[in-house]
C-alpha positions, 0 to 999 in steps of 0.5 A: 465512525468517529465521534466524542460520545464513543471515546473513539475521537483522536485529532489529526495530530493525535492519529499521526502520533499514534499510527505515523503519516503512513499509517494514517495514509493508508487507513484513511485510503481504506475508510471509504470510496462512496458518498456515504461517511468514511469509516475510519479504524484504528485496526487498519491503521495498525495493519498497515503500519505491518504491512508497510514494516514486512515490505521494508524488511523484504526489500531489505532482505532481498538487497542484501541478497541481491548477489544470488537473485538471477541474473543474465537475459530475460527470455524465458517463458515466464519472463515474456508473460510477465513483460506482456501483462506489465506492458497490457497494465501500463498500456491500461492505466495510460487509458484509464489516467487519460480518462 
């Protein structure tokens, strides 16, 4: 927890100077979903900022190599298990949103 007395205290404008909107999104989304109070550290906040860095360099990556990705129909095996669980997933969160 927070708090003056540990040194360990930052304003919101302070958090998002040091870890970036993004960052402090993804630190406080993991500080906690119960009632107790949430937990908020600056060791996640500064994985997720990684995180966030490697998925861009990926996308990057693969759309600069898009060419040699395959292509053509989607009709192997593997292809329609992935198409069936993508389609129970959607199907699932359609249910859970309508709840």
């Amino acid at each position: 927890q927070m708090s003056k007395s540990t040194g360990n205290f930052l304003t919101l404008t302070q958090a998002v100077d040091k870890f970036s909107a993004d960052g402090m999104r993804l630190a406080l989304a993991d500080a906690g979903d119960t009632v107790e109070d949430a937990n908020f550290v600056e060791a996640m906040a500064d994985a997720g900022i990684l995180r966030l860095y490697t998925w861009v360099e990926w996308v990057k990556e693969m759309i600069a190599n898009r060419g040699s990705l395959r292509s053509g129909p989607a009709n192997t095996f593997n292809d329609r298990v992935f198409a069936s669980e993508m389609s129970a997933g959607i199907m699932k969160t359609e249910q859970n949103y309508e709840k």
